[in-house]
PASEBA-1860 file (N, C-alpha, C; in nm, 3 decimals):
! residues 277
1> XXXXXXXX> 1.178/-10.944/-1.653/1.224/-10.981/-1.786/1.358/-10.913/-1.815 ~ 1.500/-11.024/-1.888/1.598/-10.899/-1.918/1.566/-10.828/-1.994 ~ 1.600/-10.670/-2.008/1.608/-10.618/-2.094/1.739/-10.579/-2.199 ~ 1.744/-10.504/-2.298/1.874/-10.518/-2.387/1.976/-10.560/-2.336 ~ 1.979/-10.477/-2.265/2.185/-10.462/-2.236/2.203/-10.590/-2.164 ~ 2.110/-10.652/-2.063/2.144/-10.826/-2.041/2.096/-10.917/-2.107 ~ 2.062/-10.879/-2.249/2.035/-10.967/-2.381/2.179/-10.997/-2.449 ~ 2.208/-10.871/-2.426/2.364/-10.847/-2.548/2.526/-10.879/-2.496
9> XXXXXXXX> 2.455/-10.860/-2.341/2.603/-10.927/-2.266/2.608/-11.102/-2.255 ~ 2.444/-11.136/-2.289/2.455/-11.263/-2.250/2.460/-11.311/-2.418 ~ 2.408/-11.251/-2.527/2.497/-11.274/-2.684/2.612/-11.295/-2.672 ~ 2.693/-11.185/-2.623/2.878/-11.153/-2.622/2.904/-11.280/-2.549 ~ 2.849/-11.367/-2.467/2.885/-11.447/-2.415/2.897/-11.571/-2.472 ~ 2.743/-11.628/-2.523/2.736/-11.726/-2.632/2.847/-11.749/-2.740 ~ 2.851/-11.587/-2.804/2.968/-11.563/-2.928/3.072/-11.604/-2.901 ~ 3.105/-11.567/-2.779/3.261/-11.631/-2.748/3.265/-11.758/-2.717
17> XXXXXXXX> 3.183/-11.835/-2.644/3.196/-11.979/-2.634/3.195/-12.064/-2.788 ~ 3.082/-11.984/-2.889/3.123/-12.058/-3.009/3.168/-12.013/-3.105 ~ 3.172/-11.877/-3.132/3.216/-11.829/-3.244/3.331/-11.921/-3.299 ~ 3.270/-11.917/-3.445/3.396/-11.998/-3.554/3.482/-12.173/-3.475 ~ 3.398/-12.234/-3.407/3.394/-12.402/-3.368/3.331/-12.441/-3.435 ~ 3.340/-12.545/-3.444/3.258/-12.647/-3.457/3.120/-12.719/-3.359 ~ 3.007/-12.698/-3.415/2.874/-12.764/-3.295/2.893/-12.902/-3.356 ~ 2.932/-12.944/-3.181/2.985/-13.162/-3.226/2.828/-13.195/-3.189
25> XXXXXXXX> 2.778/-13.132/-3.147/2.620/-13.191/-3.108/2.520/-13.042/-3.085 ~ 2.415/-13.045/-3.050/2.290/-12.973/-3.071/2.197/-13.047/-2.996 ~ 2.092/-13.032/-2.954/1.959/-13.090/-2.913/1.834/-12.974/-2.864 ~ 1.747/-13.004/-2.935/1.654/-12.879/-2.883/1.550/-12.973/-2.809 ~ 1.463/-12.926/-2.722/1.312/-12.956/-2.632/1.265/-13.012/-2.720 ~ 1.221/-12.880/-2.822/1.068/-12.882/-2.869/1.091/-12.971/-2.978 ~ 0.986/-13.070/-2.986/0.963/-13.167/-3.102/0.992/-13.141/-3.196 ~ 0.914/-13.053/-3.260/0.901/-12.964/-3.407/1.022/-12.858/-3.462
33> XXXXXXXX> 1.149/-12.951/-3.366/1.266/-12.838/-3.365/1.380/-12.954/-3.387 ~ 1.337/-13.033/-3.409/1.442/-13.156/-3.368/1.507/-13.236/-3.501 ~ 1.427/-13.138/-3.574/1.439/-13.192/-3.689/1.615/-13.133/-3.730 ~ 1.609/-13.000/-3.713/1.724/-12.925/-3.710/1.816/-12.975/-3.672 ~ 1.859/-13.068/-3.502/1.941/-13.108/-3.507/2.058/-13.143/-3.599 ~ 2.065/-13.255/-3.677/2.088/-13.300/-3.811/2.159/-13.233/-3.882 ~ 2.079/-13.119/-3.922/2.096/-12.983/-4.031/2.199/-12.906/-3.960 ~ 2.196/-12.842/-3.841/2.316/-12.787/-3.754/2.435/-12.850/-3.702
41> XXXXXXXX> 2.439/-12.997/-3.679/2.525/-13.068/-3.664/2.666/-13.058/-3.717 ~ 2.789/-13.019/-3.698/2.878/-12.966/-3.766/2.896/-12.852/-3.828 ~ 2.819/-12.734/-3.844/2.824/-12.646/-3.864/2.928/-12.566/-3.782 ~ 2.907/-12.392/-3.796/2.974/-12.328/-3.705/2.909/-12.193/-3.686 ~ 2.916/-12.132/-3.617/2.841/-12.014/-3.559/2.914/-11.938/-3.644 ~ 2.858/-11.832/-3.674/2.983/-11.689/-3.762/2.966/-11.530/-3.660 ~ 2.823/-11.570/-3.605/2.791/-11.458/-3.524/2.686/-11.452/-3.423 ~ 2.678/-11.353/-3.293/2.558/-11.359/-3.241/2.484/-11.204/-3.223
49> XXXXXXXX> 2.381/-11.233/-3.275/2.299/-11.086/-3.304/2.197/-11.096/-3.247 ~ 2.145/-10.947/-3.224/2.076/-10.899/-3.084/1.977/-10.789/-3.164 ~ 1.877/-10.845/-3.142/1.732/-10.744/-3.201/1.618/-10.668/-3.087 ~ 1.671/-10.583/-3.001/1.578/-10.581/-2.905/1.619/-10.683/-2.768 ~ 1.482/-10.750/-2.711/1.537/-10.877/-2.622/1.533/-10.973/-2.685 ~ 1.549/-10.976/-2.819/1.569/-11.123/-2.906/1.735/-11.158/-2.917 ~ 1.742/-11.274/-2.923/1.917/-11.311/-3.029/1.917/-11.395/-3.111 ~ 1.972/-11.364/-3.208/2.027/-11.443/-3.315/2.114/-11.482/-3.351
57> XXXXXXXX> 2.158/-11.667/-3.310/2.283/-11.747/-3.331/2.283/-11.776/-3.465 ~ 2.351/-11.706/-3.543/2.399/-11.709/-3.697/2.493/-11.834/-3.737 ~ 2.498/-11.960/-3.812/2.522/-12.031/-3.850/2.591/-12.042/-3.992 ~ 2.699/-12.084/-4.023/2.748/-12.092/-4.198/2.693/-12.193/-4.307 ~ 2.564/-12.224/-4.253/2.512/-12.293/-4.300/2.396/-12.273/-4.324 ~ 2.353/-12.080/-4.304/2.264/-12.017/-4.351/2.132/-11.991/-4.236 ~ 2.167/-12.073/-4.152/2.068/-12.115/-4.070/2.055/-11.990/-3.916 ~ 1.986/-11.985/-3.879/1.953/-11.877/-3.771/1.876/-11.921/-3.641
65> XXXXXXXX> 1.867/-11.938/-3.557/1.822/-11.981/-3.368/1.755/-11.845/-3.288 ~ 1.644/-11.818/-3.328/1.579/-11.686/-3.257/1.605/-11.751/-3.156 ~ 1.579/-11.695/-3.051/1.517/-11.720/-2.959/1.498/-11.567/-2.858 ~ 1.400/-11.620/-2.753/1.356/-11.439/-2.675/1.330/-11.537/-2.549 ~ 1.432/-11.474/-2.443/1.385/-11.535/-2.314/1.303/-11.499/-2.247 ~ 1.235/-11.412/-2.257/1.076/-11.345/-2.219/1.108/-11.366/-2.030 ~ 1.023/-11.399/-1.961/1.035/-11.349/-1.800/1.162/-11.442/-1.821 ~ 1.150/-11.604/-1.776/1.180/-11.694/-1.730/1.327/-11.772/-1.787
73> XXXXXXXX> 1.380/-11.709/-1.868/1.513/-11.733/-2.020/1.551/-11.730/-1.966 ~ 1.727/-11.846/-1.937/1.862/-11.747/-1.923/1.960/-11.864/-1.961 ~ 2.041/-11.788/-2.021/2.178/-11.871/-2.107/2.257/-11.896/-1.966 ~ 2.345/-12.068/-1.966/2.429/-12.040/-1.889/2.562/-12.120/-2.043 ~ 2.703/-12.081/-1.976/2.814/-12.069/-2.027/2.878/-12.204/-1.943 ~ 2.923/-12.305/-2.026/2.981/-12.405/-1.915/3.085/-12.456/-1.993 ~ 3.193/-12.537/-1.936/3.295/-12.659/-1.981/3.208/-12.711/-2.088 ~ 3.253/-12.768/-2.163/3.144/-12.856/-2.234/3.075/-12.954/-2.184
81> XXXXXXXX> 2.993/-13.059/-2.150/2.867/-13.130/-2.111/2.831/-13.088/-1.969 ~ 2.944/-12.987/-1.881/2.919/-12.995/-1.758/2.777/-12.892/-1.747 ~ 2.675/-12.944/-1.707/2.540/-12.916/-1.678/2.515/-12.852/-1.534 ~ 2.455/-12.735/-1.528/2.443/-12.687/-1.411/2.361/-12.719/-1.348 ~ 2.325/-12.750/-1.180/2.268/-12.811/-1.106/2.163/-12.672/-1.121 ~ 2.039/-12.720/-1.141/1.883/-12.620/-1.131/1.757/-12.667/-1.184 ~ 1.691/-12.625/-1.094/1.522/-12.690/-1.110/1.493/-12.630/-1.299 ~ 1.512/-12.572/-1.359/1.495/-12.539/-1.519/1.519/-12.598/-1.573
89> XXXXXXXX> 1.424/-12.623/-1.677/1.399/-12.718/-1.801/1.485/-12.655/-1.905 ~ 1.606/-12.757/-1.962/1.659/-12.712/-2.119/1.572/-12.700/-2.185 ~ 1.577/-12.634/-2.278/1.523/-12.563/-2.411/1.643/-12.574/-2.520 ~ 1.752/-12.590/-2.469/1.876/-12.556/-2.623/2.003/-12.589/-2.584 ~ 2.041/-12.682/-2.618/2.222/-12.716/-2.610/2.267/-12.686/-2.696 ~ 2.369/-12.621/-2.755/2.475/-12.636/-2.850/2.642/-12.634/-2.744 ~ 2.696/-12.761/-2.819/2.803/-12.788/-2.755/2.933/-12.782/-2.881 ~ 3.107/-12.725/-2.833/3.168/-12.772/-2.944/3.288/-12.870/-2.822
97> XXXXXXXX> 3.415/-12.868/-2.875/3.487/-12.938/-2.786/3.530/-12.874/-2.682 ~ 3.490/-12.761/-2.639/3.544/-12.684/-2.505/3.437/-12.664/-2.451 ~ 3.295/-12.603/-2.514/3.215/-12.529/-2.416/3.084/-12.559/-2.483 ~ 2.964/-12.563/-2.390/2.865/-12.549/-2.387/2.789/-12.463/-2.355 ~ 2.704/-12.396/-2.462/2.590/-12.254/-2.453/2.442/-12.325/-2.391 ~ 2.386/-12.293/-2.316/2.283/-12.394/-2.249/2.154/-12.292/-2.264 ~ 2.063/-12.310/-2.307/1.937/-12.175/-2.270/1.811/-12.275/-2.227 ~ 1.823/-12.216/-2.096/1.709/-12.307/-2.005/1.556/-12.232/-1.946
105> XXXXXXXX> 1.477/-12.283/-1.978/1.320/-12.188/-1.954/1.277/-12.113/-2.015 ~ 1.350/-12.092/-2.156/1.264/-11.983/-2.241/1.182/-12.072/-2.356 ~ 1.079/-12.070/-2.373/0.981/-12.117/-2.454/0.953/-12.067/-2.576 ~ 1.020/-11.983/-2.620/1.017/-11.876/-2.777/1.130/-11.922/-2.837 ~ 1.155/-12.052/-2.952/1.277/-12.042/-3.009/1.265/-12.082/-3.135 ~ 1.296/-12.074/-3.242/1.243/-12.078/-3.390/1.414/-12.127/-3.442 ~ 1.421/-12.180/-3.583/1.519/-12.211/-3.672/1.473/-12.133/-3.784 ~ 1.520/-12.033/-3.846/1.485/-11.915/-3.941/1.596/-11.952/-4.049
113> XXXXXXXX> 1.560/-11.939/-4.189/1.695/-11.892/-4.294/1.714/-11.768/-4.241 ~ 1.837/-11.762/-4.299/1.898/-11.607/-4.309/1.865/-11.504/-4.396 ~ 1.790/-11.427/-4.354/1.715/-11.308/-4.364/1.543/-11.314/-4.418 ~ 1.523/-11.453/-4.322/1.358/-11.447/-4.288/1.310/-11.372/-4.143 ~ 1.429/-11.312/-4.126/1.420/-11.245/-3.996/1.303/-11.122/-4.055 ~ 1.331/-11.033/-4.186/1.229/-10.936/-4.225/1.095/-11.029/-4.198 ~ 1.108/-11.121/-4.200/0.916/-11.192/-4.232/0.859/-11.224/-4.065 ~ 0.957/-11.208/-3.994/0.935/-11.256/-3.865/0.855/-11.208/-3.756
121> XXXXXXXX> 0.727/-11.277/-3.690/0.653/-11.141/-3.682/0.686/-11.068/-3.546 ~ 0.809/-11.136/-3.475/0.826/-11.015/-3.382/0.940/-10.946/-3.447 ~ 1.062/-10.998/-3.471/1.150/-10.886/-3.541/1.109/-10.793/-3.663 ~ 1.056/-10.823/-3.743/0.967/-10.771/-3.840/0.929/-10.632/-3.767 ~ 0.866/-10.640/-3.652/0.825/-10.475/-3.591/0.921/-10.438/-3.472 ~ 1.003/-10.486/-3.388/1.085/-10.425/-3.326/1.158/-10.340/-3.402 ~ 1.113/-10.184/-3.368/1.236/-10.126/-3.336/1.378/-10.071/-3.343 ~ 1.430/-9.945/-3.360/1.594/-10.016/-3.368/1.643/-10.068/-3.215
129> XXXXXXXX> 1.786/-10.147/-3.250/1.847/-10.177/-3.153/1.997/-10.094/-3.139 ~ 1.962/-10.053/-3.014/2.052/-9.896/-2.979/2.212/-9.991/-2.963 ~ 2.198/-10.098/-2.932/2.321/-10.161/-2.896/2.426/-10.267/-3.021 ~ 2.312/-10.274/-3.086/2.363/-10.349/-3.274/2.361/-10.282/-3.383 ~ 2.298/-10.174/-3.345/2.309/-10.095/-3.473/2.349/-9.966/-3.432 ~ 2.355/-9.848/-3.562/2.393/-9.718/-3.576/2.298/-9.663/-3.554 ~ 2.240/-9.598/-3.417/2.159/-9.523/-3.427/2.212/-9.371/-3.334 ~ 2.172/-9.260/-3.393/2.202/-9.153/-3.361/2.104/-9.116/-3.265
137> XXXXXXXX> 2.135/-9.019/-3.201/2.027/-8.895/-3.108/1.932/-8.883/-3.218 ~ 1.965/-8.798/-3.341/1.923/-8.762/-3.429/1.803/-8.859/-3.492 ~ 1.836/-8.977/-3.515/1.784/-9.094/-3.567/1.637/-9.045/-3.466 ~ 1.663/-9.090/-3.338/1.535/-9.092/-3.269/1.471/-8.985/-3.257 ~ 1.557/-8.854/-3.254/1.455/-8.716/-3.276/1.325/-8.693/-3.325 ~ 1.392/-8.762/-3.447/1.347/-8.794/-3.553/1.218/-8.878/-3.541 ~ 1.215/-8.972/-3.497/1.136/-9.078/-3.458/1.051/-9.048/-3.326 ~ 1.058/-8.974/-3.272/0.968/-8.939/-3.165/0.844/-8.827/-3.191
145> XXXXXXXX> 0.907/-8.805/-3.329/0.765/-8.678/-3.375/0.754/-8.759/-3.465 ~ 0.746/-8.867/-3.455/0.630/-8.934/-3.571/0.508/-8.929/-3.517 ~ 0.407/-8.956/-3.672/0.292/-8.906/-3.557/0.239/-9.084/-3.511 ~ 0.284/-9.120/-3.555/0.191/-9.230/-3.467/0.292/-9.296/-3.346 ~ 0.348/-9.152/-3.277/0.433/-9.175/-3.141/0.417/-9.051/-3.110 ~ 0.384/-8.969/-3.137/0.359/-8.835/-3.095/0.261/-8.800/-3.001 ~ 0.171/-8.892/-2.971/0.061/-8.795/-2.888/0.051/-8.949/-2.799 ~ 0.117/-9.043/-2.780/0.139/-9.155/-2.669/0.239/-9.122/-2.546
153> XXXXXXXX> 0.183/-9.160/-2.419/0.256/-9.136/-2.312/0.365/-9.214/-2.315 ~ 0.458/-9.134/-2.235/0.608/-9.207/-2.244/0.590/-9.367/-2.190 ~ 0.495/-9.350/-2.055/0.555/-9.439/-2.018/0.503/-9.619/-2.036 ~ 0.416/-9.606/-2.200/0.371/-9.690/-2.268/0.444/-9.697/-2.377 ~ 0.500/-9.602/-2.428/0.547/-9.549/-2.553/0.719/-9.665/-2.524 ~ 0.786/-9.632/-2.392/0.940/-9.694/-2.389/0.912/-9.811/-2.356 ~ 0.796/-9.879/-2.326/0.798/-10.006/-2.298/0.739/-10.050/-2.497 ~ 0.727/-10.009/-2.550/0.686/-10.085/-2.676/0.753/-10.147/-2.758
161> XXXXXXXX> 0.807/-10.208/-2.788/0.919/-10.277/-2.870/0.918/-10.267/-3.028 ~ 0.818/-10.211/-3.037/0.815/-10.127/-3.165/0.840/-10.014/-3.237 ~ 0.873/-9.964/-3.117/0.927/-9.791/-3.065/1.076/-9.814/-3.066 ~ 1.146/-9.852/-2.970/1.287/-9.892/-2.963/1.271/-10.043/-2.873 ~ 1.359/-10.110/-2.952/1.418/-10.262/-2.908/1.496/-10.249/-2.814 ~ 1.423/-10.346/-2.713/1.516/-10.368/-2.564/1.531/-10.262/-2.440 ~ 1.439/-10.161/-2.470/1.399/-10.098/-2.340/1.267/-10.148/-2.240 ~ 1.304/-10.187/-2.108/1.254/-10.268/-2.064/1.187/-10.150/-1.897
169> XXXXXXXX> 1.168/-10.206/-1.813/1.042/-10.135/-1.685/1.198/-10.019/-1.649 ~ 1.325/-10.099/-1.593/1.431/-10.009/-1.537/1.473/-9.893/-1.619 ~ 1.496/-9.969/-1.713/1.530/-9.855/-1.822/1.452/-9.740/-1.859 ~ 1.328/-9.738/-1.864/1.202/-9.649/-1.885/1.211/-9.544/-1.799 ~ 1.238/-9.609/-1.629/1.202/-9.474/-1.533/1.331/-9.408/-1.548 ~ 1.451/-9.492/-1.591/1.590/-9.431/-1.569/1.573/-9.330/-1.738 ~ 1.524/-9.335/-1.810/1.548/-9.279/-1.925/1.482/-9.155/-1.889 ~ 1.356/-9.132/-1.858/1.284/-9.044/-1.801/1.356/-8.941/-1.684
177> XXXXXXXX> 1.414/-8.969/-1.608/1.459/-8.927/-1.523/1.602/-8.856/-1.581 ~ 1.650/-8.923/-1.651/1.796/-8.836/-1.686/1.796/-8.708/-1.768 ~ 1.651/-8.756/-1.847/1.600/-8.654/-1.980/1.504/-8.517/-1.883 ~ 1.509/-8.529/-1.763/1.401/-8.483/-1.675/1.262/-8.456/-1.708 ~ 1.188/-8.544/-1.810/1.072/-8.546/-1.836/0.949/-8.638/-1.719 ~ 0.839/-8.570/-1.700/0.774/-8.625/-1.663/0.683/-8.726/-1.721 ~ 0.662/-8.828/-1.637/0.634/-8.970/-1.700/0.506/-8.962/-1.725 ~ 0.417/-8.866/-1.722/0.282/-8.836/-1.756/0.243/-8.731/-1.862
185> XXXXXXXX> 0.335/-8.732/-1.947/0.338/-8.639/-2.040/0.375/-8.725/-2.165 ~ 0.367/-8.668/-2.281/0.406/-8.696/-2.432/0.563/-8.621/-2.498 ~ 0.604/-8.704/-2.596/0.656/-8.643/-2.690/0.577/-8.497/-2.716 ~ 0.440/-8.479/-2.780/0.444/-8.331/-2.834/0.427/-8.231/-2.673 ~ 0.383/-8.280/-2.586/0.450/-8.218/-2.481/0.561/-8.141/-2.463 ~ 0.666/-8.218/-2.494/0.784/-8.186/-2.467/0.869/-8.092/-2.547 ~ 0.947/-7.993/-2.489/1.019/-7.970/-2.605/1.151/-8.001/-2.689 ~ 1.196/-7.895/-2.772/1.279/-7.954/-2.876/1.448/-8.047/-2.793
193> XXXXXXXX> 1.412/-7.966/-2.700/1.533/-7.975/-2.598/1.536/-8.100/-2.552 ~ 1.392/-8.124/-2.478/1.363/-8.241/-2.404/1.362/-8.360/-2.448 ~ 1.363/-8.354/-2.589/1.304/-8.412/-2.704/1.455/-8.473/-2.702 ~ 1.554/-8.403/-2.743/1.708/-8.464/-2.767/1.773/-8.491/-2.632 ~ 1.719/-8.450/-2.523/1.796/-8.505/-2.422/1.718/-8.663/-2.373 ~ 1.599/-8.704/-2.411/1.534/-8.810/-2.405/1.599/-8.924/-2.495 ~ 1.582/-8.861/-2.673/1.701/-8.957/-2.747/1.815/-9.009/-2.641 ~ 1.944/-8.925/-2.668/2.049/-8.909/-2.587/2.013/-9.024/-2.479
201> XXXXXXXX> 1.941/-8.994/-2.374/1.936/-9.058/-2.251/1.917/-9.226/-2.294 ~ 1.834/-9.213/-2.401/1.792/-9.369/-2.431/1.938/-9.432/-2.493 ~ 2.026/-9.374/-2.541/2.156/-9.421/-2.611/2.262/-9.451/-2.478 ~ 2.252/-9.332/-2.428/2.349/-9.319/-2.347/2.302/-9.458/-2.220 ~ 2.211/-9.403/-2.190/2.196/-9.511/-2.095/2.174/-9.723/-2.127 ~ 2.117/-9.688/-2.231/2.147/-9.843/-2.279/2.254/-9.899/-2.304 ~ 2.365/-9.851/-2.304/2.518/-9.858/-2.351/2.543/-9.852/-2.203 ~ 2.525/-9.769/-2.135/2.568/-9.737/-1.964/2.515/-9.914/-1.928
209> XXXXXXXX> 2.407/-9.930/-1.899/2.390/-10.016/-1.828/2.417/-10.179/-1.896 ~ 2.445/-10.161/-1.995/2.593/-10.309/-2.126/2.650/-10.292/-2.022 ~ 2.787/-10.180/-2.034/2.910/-10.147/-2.022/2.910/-10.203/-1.864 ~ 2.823/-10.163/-1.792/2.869/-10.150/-1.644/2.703/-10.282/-1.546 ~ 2.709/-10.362/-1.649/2.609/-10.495/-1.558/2.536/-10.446/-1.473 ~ 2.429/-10.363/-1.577/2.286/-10.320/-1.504/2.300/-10.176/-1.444 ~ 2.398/-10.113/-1.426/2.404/-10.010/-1.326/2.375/-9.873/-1.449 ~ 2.271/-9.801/-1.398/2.240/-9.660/-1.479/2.268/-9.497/-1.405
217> XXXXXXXX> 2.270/-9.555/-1.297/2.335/-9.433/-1.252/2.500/-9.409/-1.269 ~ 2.500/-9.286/-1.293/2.657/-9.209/-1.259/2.749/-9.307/-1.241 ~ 2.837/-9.345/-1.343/2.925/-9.456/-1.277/3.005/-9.420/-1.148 ~ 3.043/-9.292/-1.139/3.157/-9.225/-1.063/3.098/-9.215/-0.948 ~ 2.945/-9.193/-0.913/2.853/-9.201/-0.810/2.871/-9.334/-0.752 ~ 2.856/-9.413/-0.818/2.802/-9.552/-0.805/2.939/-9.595/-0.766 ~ 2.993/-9.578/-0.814/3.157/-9.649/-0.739/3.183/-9.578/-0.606 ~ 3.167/-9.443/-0.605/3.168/-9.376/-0.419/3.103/-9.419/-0.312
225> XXXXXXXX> 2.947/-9.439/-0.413/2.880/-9.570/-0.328/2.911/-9.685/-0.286 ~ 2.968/-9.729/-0.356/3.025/-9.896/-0.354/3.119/-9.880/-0.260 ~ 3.236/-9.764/-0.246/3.318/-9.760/-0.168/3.300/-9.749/0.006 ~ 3.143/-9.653/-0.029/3.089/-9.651/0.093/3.041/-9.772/0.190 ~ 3.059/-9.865/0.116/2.986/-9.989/0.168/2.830/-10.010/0.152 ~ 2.766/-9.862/0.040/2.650/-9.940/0.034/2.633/-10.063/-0.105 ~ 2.563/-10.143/-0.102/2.504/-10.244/-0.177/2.483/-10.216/-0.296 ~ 2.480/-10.332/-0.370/2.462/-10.305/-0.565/2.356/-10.269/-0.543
233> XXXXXXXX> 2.209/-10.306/-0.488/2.087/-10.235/-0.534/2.044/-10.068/-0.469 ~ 2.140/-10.026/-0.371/2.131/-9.910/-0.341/2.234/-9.791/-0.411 ~ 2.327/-9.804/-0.528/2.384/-9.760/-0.587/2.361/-9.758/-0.734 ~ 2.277/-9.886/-0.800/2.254/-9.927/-0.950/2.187/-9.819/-1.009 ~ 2.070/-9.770/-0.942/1.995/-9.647/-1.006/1.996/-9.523/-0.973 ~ 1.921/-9.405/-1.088/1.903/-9.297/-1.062/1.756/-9.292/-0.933 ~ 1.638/-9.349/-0.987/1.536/-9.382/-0.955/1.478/-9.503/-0.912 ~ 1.483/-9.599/-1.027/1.404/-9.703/-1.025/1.458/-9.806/-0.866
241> XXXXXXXX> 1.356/-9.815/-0.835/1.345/-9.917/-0.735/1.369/-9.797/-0.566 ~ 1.369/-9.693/-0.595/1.369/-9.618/-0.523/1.337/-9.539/-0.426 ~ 1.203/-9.626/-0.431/1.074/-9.544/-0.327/1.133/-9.445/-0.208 ~ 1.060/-9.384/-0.182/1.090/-9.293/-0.070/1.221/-9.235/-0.014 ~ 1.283/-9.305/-0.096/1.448/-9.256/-0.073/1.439/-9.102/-0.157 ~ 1.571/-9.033/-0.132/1.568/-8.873/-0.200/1.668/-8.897/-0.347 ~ 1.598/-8.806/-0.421/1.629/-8.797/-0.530/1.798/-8.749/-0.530 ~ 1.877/-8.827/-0.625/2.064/-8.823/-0.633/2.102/-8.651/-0.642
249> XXXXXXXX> 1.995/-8.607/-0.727/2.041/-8.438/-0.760/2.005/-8.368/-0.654 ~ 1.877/-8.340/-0.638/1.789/-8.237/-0.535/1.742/-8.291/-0.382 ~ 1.746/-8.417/-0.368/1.676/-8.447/-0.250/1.531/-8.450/-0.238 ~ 1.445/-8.420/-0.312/1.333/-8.484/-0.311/1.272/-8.667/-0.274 ~ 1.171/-8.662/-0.222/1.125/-8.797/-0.214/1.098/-8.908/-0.346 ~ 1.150/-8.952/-0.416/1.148/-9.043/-0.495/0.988/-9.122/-0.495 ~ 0.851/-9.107/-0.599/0.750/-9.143/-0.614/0.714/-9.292/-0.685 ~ 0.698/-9.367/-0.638/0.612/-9.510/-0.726/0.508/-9.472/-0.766
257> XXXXXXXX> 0.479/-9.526/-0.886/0.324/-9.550/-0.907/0.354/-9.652/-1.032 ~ 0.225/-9.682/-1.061/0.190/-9.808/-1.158/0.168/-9.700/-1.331 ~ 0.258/-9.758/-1.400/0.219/-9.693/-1.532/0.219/-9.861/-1.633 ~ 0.066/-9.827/-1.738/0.110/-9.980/-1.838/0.115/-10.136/-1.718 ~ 0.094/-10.156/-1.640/0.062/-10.256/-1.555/0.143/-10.269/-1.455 ~ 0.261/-10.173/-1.474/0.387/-10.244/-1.417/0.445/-10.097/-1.373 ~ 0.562/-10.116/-1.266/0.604/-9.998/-1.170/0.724/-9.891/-1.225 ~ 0.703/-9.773/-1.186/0.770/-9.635/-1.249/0.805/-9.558/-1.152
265> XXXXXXXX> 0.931/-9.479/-1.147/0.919/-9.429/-1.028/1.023/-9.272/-1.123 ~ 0.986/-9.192/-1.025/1.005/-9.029/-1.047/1.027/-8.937/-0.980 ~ 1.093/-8.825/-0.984/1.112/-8.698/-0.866/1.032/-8.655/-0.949 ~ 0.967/-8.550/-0.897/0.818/-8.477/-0.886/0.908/-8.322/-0.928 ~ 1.000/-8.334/-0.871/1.059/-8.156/-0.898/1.168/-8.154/-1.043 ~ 1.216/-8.277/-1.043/1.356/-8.292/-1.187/1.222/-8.339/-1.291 ~ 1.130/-8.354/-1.253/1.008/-8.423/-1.342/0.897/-8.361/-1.388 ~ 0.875/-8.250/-1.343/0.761/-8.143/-1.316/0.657/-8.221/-1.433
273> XXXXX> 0.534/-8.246/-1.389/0.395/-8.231/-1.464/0.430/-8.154/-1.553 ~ 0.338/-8.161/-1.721/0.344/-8.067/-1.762/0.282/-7.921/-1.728 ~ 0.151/-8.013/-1.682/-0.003/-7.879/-1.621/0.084/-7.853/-1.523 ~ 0.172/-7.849/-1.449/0.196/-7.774/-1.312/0.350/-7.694/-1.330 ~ 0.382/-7.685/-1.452/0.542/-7.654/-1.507/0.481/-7.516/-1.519
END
């Protein structure tokens, strides 16, 4: 599934194909959506906003286009009508006289007024979004000794979208790992220290991996790498996807295991257990 930062690059993308045009046409899938056509027809986009892995195509005509590409979503950017050759089912055209925004395979897409987004029942509980809004270290400090996040393991706690918007499986082990917390431990675990270098890591690194198309490790690393001739997926992370390879700082063996249904990975020594610290 994307998570934020390839939610918000693929917003920035939409925005620019329509921001402030004219939509000469529209067409949605779903039946019960078609009505809209009509109503959007000539309008113009004013903005595109990003709630988590949701976006919102803002309209001057009051009107709003959730949509959440969940596994299977993805926007493509084209000439206008030119349609890309692929087995995926449209879900959403908006076209003006230059370009076409296309979102093909995502099945979550709603027509909202503007600011029924509070009533909405997934934006309604996501989260802030580290990449649309103002949020501080501080902000989340703050928010991590709440108590009804306080005594949940991290590594259920960063996948919740109610916790923070748009942290997704990569992001989790990479957040963990920079903050050097172990992924089997809690907020009240941790201390005051760990506590702000975890914030931090979640800012820093969600912005890291916008800025630089997925990559969370060390940019300056990651480019020596690149120079080296190794590969985008052997340079992108600190951890994740990392098995058995040695940890970037110490050289340790890099650990998988299954946390929340889905895969996590950790140095055992930048990570220490709490019981064994």
């Amino acid at each position: 599934m994307p998570e934020g930062p390839e939610i918000r690059r693929a917003a920035d993308s939409v925005e620019k194909a329509l921001k402030n045009k004219t939509i000469i046409d529209i067409s949605f899938a779903f039946d019960h959506l078609q009505g809209y056509e009509e109503i959007l027809r000539g309008s113009k986009v004013t903005r595109v906003d990003t709630k988590g892995k949701a976006m919102l195509i803002r309209f001057d005509h009051d009107q709003v286009i959730y949509s959440h590409n969940q596994l299977y979503g993805k926007w493509y950017i084209r000439n206008a009508y030119n349609y890309p050759k692929t087995n995926r089912q449209l879900r959403l055209a908006l076209h003006n006289e230059k370009k076409s925004a296309l979102l093909y395979s995502a099945s979550d897409i709603e027509v909202l007024k503007d600011g029924e987004e509070e009533e909405h029942p997934f934006l309604s509980k996501v989260g802030p979004d580290l990449l649309s809004e103002d949020v501080t270290p501080e902000d989340l400090l703050a928010r991590f000794q709440e108590k009804r996040f306080l005594r949940r393991k991290w590594t259920s706690l960063l996948l919740d979208q109610g916790f923070i918007g748009g942290i997704g499986n990569y992001l989790r082990s990479e957040i963990l790992f920079v903050a050097g917390i172990s992924p089997f431990s809690r907020p009240i675990d941790c201390t005051k220290e760990q506590l702000y270098l975890a914030a931090k890591a979640c800012i820093d690194l969600m912005w890291r991996s916008y800025e630089n198309k997925g990559i969370t490790n060390d940019p300056a690393l990651a480019e020596k790498l690149k120079k080296e001739g190794k590969k985008r997926y052997e340079y992108r992370h600190w951890v994740f996807n990392r098995e058995g390879q040695l940890c970037r700082i110490d050289g340790t063996e890099i650990i998988k295991f299954r946390a929340a249904s889905r895969r996590c990975y950790y140095c055992p020594t930048c990570q220490k257990n709490p019981a064994s610290s």
